[in-house]
C-alpha beads as a LAMMPS data file, in Angstrom:
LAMMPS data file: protein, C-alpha beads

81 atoms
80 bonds

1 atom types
1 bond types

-500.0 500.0 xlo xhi
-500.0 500.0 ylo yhi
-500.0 500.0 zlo zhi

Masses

1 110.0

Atoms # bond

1 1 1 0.000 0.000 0.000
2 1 1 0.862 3.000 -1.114
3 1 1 1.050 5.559 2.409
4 1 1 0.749 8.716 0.370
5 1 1 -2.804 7.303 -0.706
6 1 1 -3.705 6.233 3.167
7 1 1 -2.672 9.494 4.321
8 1 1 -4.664 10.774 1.614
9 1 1 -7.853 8.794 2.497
10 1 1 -7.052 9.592 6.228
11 1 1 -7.379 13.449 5.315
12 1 1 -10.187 12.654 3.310
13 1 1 -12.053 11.529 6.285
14 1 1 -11.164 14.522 8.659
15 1 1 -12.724 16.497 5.850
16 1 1 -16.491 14.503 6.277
17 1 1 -15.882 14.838 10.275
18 1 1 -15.208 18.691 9.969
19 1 1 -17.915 19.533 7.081
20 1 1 -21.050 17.288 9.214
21 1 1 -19.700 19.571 12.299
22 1 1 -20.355 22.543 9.869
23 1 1 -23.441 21.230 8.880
24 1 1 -24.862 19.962 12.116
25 1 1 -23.158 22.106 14.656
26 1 1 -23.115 25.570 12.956
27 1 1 -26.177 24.888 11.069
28 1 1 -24.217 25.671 7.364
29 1 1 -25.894 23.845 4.687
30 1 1 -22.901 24.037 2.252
31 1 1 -21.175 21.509 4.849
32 1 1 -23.560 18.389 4.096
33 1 1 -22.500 18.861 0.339
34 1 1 -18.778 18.407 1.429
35 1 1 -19.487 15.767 3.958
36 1 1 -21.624 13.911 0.772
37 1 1 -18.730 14.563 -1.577
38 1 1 -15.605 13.996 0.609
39 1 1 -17.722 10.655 1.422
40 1 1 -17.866 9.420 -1.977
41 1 1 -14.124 9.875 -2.599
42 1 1 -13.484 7.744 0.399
43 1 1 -15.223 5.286 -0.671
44 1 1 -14.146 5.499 -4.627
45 1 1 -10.460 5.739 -2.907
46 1 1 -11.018 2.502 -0.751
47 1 1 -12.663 0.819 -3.410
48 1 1 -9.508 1.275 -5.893
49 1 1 -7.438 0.282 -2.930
50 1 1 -8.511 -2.740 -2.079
51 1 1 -9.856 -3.763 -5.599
52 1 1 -13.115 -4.446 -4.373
53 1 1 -15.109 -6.045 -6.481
54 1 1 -17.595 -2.871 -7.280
55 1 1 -18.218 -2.325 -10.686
56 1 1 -17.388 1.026 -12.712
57 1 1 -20.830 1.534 -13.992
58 1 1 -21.442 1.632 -9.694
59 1 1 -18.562 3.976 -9.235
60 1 1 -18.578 5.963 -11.822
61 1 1 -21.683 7.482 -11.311
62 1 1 -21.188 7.799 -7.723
63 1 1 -18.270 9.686 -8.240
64 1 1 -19.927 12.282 -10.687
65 1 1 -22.525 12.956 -7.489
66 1 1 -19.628 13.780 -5.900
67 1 1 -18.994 16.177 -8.260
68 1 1 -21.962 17.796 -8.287
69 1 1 -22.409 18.025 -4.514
70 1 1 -19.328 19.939 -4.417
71 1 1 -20.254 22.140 -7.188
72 1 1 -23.738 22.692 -5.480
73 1 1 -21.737 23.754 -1.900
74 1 1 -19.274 25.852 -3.503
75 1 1 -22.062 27.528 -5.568
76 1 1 -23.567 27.999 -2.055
77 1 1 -20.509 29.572 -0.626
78 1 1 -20.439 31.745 -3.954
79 1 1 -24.234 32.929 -3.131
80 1 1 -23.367 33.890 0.538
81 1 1 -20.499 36.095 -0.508

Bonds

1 1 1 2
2 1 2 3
3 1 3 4
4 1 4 5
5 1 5 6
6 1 6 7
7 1 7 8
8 1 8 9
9 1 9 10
10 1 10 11
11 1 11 12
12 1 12 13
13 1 13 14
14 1 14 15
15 1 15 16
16 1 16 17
17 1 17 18
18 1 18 19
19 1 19 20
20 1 20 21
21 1 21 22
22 1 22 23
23 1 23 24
24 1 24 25
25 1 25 26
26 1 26 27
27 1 27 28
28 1 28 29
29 1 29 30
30 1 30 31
31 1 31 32
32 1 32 33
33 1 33 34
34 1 34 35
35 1 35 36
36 1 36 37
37 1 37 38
38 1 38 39
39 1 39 40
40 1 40 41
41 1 41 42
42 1 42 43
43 1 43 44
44 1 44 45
45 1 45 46
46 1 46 47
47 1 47 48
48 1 48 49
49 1 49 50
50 1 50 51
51 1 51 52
52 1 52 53
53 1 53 54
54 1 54 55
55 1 55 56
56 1 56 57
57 1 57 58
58 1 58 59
59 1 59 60
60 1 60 61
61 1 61 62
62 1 62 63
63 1 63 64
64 1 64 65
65 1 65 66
66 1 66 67
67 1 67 68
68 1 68 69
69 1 69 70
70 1 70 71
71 1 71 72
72 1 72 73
73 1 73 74
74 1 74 75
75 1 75 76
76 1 76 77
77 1 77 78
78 1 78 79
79 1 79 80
80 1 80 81
């Protein structure tokens, strides 16, 4: 294993802690769209990792949500500016 990619994954994962305590402790919407996003990479990141056996027609898709929720929270941070 590759520790640039764990340390990766383990930042990754700090980033959904921190954006649900935006979302559910300072009430900031844009922070469930980075929790959703920063989520989905985990779990796209993992996936490749470990080869799981998840098809790309599964994670492909997933991974453009995560695209768009991060799009949809920056655009949020945009608006409140």
């Amino acid at each position: 294993m590759d520790t640039l990619q764990l340390v990766s994954i383990f930042l990754e994962v700090a980033i959904v802690i921190i954006s649900l305590m935006l979302a559910l402790g300072k009430g900031k919407k844009y922070g469930w769209g980075f929790a959703l996003t920063f989520a989905i990479y985990v779990f796209y990141d993992l996936a490749k990792l470990y080869l799981l056996s998840i098809p790309n027609s599964a994670l492909y898709p997933s991974f453009f949500v995560a695209t768009i929720s991060a799009l949809l929270a920056v655009w949020s941070l945009y608006k409140k500016t």
